[in-house]
C-alpha positions in Angstrom: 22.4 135.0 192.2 26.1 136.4 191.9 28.7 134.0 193.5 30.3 135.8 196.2 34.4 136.1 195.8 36.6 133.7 197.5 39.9 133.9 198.1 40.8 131.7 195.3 40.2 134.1 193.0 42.0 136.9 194.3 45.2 136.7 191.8 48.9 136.2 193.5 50.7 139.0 192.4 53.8 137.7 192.3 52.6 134.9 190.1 51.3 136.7 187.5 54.3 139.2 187.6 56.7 136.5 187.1 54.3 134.9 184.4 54.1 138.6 183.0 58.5 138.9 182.5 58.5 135.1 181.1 56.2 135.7 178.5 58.1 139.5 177.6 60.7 137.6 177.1 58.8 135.0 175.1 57.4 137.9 173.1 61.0 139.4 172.3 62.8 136.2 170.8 65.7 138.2 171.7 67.7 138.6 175.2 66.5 141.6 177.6 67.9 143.5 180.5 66.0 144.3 183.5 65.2 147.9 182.6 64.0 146.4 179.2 61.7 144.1 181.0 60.6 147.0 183.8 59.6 149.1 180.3 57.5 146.8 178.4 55.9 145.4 182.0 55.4 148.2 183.9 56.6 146.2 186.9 59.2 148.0 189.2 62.9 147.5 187.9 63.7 145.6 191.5 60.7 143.5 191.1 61.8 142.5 187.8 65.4 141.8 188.8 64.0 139.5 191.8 62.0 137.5 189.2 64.6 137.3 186.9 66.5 135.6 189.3 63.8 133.1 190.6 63.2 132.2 187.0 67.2 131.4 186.3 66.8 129.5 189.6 64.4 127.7 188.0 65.8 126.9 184.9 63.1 128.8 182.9 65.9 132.1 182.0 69.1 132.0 181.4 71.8 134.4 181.1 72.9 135.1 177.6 74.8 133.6 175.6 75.8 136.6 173.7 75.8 140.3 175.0 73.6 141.6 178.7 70.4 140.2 179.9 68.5 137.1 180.1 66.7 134.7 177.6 64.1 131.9 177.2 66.2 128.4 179.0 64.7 125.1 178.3 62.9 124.8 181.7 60.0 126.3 179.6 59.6 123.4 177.6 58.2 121.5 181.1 55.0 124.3 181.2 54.2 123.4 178.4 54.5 119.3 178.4 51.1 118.0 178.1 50.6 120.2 175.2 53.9 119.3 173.5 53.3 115.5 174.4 50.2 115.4 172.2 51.9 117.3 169.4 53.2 113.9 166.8 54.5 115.3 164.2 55.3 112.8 161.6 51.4 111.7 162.1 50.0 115.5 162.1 52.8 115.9 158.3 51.0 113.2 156.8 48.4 114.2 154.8 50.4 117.4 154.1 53.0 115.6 152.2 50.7 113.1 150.5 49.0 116.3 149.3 52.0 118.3 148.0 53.3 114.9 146.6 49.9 113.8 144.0 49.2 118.5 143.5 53.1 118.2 141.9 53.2 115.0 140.7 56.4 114.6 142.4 57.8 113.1 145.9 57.7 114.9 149.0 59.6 114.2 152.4 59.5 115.3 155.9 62.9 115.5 157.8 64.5 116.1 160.7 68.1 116.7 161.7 70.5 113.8 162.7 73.7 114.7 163.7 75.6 116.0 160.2 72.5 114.9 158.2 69.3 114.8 157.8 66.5 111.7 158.1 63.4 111.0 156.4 60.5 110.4 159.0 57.7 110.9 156.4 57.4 110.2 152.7 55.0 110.6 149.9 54.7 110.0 146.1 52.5 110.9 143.4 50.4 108.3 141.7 50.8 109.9 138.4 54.2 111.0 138.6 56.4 109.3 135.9 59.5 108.7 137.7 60.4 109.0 141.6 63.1 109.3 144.1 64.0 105.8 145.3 64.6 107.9 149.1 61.7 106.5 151.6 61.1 106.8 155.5 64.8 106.2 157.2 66.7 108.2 154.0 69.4 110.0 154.9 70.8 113.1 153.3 73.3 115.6 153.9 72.9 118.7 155.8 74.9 121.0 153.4 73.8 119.8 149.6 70.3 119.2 150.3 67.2 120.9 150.3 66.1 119.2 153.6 69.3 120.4 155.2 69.8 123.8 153.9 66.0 124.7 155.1 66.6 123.1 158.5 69.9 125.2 158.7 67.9 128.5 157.3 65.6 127.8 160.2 67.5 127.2 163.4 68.3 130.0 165.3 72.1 131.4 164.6 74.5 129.8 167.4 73.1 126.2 166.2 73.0 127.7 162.6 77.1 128.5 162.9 77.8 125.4 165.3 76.6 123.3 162.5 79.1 125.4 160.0 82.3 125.6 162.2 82.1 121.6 162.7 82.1 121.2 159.1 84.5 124.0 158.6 87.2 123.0 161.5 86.7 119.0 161.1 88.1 116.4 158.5 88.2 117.0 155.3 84.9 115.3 154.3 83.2 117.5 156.9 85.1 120.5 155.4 83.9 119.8 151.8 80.0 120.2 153.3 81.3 123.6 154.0 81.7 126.8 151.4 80.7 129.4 149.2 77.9 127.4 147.2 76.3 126.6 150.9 76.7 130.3 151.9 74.8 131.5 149.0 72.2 128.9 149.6 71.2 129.8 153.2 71.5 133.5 152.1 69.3 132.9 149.5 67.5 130.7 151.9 67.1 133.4 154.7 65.5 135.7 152.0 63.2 133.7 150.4 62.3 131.0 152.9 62.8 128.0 151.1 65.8 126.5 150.5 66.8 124.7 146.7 69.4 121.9 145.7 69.8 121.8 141.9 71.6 118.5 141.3 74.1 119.0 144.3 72.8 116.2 146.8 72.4 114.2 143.0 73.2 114.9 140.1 69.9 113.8 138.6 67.7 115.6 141.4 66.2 118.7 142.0 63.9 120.1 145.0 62.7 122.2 147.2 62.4 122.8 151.2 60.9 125.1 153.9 61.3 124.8 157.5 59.0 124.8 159.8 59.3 125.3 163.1 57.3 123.6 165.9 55.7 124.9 169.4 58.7 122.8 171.2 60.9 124.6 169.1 62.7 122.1 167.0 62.6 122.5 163.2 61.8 120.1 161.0 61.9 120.2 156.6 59.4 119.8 154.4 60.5 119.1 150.7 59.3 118.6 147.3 61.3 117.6 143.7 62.1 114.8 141.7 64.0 114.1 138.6 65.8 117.1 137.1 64.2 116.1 133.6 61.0 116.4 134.6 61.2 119.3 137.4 63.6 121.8 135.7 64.8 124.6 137.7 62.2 126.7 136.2 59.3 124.5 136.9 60.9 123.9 140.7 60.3 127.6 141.3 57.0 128.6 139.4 55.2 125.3 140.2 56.4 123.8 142.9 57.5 126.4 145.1 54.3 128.6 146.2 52.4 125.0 146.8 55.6 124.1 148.8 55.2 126.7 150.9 51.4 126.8 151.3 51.8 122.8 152.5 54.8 123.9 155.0 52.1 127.1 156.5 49.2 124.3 156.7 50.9 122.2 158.8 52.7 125.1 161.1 49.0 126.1 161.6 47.9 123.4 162.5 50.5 122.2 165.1 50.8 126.3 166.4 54.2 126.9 164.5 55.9 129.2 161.8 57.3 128.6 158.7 59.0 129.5 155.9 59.4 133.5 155.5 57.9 134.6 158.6 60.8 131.8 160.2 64.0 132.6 158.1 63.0 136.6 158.1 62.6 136.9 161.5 66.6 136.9 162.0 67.3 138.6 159.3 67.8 142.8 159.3 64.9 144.9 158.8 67.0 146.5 155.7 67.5 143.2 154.7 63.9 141.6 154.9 63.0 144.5 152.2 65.8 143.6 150.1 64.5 140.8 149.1 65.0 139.5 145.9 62.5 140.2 143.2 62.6 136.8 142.0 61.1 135.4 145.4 58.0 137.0 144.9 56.4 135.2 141.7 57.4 132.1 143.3 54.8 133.0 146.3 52.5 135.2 144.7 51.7 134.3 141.3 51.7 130.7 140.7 47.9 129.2 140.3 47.1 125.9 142.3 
């Protein structure tokens, strides 16, 4: 027998509408204006703009920080609590970077930013491999020479990406030497590729490899790969290490909900741009065998 309608499930209109303009702007990753909104809804342009406004009230919009319109404020973070609460990501890494690490023979770290640098919350290191990093959980390395750091900054949205840069550029002068052209060309190459590299610059006797990935709280954390410049060349960095890099990095976005590597440092980037991409990024991705 059918169960007869109740009031309870009659929807509240002005629920689902204001549930409706959170998640367009959710969608957009970009600011929107009320007419925007009253487009891609189909809710009435005065509707919208009363919503708008409850939702800055409640600390779940905010008004721009650059240009017209409103954007995603951190109140949204408190819808989705329980969720994010559950969400460990050092323990959910794990098996991740233990995988990379013995599939490369090499060491692999997970990191996350702390204050100009960058600290090592997971590690891992081959059985096999020959010689290792001596870096372990608690390492920390610089934002601006290595891999962990350049991916994090390739990740981050662009006012933390250039409030990273201008304290290094307008600081002391050890701040000021994290800052210049070779870092530039890094996180361009960076924003291209989706990975980020450090040949020898964070040591002299190191090279590796990092993607960021980017979780459903929004913070973005690094995954690397590398080892000893005599035994992971440039070349071998890129052809070998590289494409299993970045399948690791997508792994563990999918299974904690988040995005990584390209489809993270792209989705700032031009549309003229994204096409531009290097040639040389795509063997790195596509060709290399497991």
């Amino acid at each position: 027998m059918a169960r007869t309608p109740t009031a309870q499930d009659t929807p509240v209109l002005g629920l689902t509408q204001g549930l409706e303009v959170l998640d367009c702007h959710a969608s957009a990753r970009r600011p929107l204006e009320v007419a925007e909104v009253a487009q891609l809804t189909g809710i009435a342009p005065r509707t919208v703009g009363r919503l708008v406004a409850t939702l800055v009230r409640l600390g779940h919009l905010r008004a721009a920080s650059e240009g017209a319109g409103h954007e995603l404020a951190a109140g949204v973070v408190r819808l989705a609590e329980g969720y994010l609460v559950g969400i460990d990501v050092r323990q959910q890494s794990r098996r991740h970077v233990v995988a990379l690490a013995e599939a490369c023979s090499a060491s692999s770290f997970l990191g996350v930013r702390l204050d100009d640098e960058m600290l090592v919350v997971e590690a891992a290191r081959s059985r096999s491999a020959l010689a290792l990093l001596g870096s372990d959980i608690g390492t920390r390395m610089d934002i601006g020479t290595s891999a962990l750091g350049r991916a994090w900054l390739a990740g981050v949205d662009a006012p933390t990406r250039q409030a990273v840069l201008a304290r290094f550029r307008d600081g002391p002068a050890w701040l000021r030497g994290k800052a210049g052209r070779a870092l530039d060309l890094a996180l361009a190459d960076a924003a291209q590729r989706g990975y980020a590299l450090s040949l020898g610059e964070w040591h002299p006797n190191i090279n590796s490899a990092a993607v960021p990935i980017r979780t459903p709280g929004g913070e973005v954390v690094s995954m690397n790969c590398g080892g000893p410049a005599f035994l992971i060349p440039k070349a071998r960095l890129e052809a070998v290490i590289v494409p299993r890099l970045l399948r690791a990095a997508a792994a563990f976005a999918r299974d904690i909900g988040g995005v990584s590597g390209p489809a993270l440092t792209q989705a700032a980037l031009p549309p003229r741009r994204v096409r531009a991409r290097t040639a040389a990024s795509r063997p790195a991705v596509e060709g290399a065998a497991d």
